[in-house]
N, C-alpha and C positions, 0 to 999 in steps of 0.2 A: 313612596309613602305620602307625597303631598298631597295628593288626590285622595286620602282615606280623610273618611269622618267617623268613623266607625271605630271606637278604640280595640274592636274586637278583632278587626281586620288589617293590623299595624303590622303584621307577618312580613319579614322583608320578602319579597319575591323576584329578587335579580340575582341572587344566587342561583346555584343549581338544587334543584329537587330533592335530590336525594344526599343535600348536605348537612351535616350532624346538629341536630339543633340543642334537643334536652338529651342527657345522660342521668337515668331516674336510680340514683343508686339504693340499692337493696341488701340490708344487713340478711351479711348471710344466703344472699343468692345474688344469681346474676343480677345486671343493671337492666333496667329498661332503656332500650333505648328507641329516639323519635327522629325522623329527618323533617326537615322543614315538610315538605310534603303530607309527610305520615300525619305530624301534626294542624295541619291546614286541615285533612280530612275529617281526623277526628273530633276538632272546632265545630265545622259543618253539618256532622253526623249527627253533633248533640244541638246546633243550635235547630236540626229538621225536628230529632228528637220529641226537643220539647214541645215545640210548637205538635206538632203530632198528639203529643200525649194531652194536650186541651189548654196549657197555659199560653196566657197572652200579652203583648208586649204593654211593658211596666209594671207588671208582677214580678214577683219577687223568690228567688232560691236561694238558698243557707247552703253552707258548707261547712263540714267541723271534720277536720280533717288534717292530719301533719301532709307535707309537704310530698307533692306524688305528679308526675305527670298529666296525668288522669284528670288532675284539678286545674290545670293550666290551659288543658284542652275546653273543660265545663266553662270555667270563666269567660273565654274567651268565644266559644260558641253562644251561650247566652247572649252575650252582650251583643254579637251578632242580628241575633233574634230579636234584639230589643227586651230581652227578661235581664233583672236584673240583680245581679251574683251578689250576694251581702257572705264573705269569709267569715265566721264565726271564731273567737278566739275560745280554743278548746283547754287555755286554762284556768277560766272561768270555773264560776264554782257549777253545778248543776242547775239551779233558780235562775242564775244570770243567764247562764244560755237556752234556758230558757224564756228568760225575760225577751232576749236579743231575737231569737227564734218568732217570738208571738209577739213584738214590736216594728218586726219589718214587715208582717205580714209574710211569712215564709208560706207557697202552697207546697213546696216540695224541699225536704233536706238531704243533702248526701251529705255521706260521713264514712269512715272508713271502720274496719274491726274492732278495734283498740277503741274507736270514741265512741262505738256504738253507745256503749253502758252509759255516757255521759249525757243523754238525754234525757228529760224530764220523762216521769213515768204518764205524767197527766199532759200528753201532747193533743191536740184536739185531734178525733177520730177520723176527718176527713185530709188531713197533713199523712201524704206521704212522705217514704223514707225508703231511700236507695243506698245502696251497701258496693264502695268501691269494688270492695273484695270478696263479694258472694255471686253466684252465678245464679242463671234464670231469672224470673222474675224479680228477685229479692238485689240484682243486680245492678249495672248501667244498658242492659239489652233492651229493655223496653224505653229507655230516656233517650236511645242512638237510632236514627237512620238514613245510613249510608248514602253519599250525595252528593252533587253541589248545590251548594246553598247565596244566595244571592245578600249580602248581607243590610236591614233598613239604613236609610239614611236618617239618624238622629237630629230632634230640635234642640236648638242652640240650647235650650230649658230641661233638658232632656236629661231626665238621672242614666247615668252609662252604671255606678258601682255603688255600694252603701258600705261603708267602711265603720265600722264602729270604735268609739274612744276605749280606752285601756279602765276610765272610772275610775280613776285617780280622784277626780273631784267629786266624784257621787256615782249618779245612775251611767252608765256608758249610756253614750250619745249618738246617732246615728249620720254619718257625715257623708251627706248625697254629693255626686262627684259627677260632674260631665263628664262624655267622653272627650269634647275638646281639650279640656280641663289637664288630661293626661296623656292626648295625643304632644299638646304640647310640651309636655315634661320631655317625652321620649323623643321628639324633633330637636329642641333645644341641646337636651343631651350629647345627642348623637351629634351635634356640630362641635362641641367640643371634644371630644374625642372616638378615632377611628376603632372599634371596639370587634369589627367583623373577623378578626384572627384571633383574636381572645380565646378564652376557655376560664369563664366564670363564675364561681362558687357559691351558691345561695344554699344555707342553711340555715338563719330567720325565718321565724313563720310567713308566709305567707296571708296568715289575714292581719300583719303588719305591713304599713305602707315602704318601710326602710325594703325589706324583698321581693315585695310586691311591685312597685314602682320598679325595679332592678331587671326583675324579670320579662314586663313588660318592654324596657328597653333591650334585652339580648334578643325579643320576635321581632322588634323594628328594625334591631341591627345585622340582623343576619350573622350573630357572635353562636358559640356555644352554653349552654348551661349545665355547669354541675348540680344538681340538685340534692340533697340529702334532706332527708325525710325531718329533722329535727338536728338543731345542736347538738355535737357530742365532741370533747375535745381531739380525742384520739381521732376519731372516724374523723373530721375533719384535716387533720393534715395527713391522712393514708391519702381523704380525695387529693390533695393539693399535690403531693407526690406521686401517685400513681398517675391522674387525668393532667399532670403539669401544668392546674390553673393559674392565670396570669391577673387575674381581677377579682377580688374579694371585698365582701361586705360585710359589716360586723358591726356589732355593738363592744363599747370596753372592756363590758366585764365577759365576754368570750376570748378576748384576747387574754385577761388575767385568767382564766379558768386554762389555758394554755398554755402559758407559760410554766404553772405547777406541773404539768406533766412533763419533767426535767430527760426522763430517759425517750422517752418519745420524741417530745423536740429533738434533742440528739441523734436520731434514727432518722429521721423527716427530713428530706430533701425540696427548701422552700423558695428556692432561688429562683422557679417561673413565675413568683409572684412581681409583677410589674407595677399595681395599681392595688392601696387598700381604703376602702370609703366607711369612716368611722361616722357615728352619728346615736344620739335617742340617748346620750349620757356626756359627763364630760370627760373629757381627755387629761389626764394630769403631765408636767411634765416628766414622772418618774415613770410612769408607763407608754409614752411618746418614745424614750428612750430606750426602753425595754422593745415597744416594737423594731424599733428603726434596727436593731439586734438579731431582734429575730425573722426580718426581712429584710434581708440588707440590699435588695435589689429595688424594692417597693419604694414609690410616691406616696406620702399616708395625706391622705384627706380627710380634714375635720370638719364633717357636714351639717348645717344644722335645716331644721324643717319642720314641718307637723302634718297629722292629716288632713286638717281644716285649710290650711295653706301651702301642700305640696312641698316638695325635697327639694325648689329649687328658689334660695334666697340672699345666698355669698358666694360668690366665687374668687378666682382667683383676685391679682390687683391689676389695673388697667398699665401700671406702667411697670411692671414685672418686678416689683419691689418683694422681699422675700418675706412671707407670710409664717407670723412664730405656731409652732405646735398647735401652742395654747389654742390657737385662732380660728374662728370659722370662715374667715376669710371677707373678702372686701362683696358692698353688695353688689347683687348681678345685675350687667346694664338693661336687662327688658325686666328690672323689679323696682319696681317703687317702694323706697322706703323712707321711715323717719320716726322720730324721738318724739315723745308728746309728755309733755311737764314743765311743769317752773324751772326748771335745770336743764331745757335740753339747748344747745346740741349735744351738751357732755353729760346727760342724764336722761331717763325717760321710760316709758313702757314702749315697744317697739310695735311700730306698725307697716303694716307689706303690701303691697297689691300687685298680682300679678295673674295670668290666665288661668296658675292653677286654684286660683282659689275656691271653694266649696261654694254649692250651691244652696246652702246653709245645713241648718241640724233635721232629722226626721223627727215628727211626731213630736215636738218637743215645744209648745206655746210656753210649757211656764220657762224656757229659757230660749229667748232672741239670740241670733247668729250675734257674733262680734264683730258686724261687717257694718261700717258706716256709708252714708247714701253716696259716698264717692268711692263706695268699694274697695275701702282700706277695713284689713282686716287687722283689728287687736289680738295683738299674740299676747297678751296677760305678763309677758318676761320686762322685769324693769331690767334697764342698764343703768347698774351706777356707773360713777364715775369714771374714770380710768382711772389702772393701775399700774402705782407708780413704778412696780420692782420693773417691771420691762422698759429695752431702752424705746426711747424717741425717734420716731424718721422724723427726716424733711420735714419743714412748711407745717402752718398753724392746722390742717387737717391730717394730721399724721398719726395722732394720738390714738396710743389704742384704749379698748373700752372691756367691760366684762360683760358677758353675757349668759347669764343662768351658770355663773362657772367659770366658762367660757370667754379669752378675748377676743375681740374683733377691731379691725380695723373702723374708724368712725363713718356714718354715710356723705358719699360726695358733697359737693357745694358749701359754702360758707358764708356766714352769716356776713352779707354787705358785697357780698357779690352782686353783678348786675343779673345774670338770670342762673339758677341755679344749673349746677355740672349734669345733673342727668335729674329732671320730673318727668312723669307719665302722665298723661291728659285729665287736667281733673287738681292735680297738685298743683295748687294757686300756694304762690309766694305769699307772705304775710301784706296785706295792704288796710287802705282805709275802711270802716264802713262797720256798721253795728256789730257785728262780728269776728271784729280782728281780735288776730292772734297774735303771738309770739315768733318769731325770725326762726327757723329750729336748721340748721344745716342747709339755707335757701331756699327752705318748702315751708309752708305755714303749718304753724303747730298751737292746737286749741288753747284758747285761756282757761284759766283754770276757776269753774263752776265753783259760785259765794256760796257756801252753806246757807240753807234759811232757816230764820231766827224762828 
């Protein structure tokens, strides 16, 4: 895979061909099932497809759709193609995805049965719409043709995904994404852990980055994927127990939605779970406890991320010191981070830089990216101070901090160090000169701008 530029074409291919990749389960009927091969094909079919059908590279496709093999294949052939896949999140009200729809510029939507009706009735007359689950024309027959397909090599500039915000803050916002951008997430990952024996659980939407990013790593890694069409707590641990998944992703309140099913749990046989990757909420410790119960074999990892700056920003601690619940963990050595406020290093709004970071927002002048000219990106999450109920490690950098909730270990290096434990090029130490800053953890960290009178 070092040799891909092409986030579309991350498919491990040192395996064998005909080994198990996605397992598309189907309430109610059999699973779909894909081998690497199968799905390489299908990738291919659709990235001739489109290009066939008149659309051209860096234009744009929607998808509203729950969770289906079908979309794994689309994605990933687009991006191939050079068109560029924008997931729509289908539970938006109708307006928004419509907004989302006629804000990326969509020339073509697929969607499945069930989201049909979820489209605005006023879609412009020349926007097509393909029907996972309808044949003929009205289906993926005309978007597919069968091939090999040569996949573009993308510019470094080059939008690979368009991922849209949740609009928590307002309008959802549109977050263009290289494909370096996520080739790297899935390299990175994959040196951290051997994942090709796995059997992986995704039931998170996919036009969420927490299963999207997930999924993308089981095609690099030549693991399996359980796929389930949407959350559901039962259906979810039949997969774990029947497919003997070993790796699962989740958000909290999936795991609380689980545990109420008392006589299920009890019937579910969960002990192949080896790896659980929490993230997108916090972690309390009554429900840390409650997992660690209900997975007694599982590693839980408290992951923290966003779509503007990628899933990878803490990891574990460099000197294998034991990481609480609570914690998102120490930061990762190829991320630049740091505190920026009159408080920090033990206070601050947290700032990241690293490969995955967004190549800013779509369409969006009246709001500038958070990304300052050294490509540190504001995550908007202040850390207050640490807190006290946790104990104390080692040494004056040991302290832990909260983060949205959340604690974490403090970032490397210390104020009066001679060169900071770990900066990334570009993070100048605090020094002399019209624009000095404040010491923040061995990295410079801005002054804080006089109100004017």
């Amino acid at each position: 895979m070092r040799s891909v530029t092409n986030l579309g074409a991350l498919i491990d291919r040192a395996g064998q061909p005909d080994a198990l990749m996605i397992v598309g389960v189907r309430p109610g009927a059999e699973p779909t099932i894909l081998s690497r091969a199968a799905l390489d094909a299908m990738a291919d079919a659709f990235a001739r497809g489109l290009l066939r059908a008149g659309l051209r590279r860096g234009e744009r496709i929607a998808i509203l759709s729950a969770n289906r093999p079908e979309y794994i294949a689309l994605l990933l052939g687009a991006m191939r193609a050079g068109i560029v896949p924008t997931p729509v999140n289908y539970k938006f009200p109708t307006a928004t995805i419509g907004h989302v729809i006629a804000d990326c510029g969509a020339r073509l939507v697929f969607c499945d049965a069930a989201r049909r009706e979820q489209l605005p009735a006023d879609l412009p007359p020349d926007l097509r719409v393909a029907n996972f689950d309808a044949a003929g024309a009205d289906g993926l027959e005309p978007w597919q043709d069968p091939g090999p397909f040569a996949p573009i090599d993308p510019r470094a500039d080059e939008v690979g995904l368009l991922l849209y915000t949740s609009g928590s803050t307002g309008r959802p916002k549109g977050v263009m994404l290289s494909h370096a951008s996520h080739l790297w997430v899935a390299r990175t990952r994959m040196a951290e852990d051997e994942l090709r024996r796995d059997r992986v659980l995704i039931a998170a939407p996919l036009y969420h980055m927490n299963a999207l990013a997930l999924a993308l790593l089981v095609c690099a890694a030549g693991a399996t994927m359980v796929l389930l069409p949407q959350f559901e707590a039962r259906a979810y641990m039949e997969a774990i127990s029947r497919y003997r998944c070993s790796w699962l992703t989740a958000v909290p309140p999936m795991i609380s939605m689980i545990l109420r099913e008392r006589d299920a749990v009890e019937r579910a046989d969960l002990t192949s779970v080896r790896v659980v990757r929490m993230g997108s909420a916090p972690v309390n410790d009554t429900l840390a406890l409650q997992t660690r119960a209900l997975l007694p074999n599982a590693r839980i990892i408290n992951a923290y991320g966003t779509t503007e700056g990628g899933p990878i920003v803490f990891t574990d601690h460099p000197d294998g010191l034991p990481i609480p619940m609570a914690s998102v963990g120490y930061p990762h050595p190829q991320v630049a981070v740091r505190l920026v406020s009159p408080g920090a290093p033990e206070a601050g709004v947290l700032q990241m830089r690293s490969p995955a970071i967004m190549l800013g927002y779509h369409n969006r002048p009246d709001t500038p990216p958070p990304i300052n000219r050294g490509r540190l990106l504001r995550h908007g999450r202040r850390v207050p101070p640490g807190c006290g109920r946790l104990p104390h490690l080692p040494g004056p950098d040991r302290r832990h901090v909260r983060l949205r909730g959340r604690e974490h270990l403090p970032l490397r290096g210390r104020a009066g160090d001679r060169e900071p434990s770990r900066r990334a090029p570009g993070l100048r130490r605090a020094g002399r000169g019209r624009d000095q800053g404040h010491q923040a953890g061995g990295f410079r960290r801005a002054a804080p701008r006089r109100r004017r009178r």
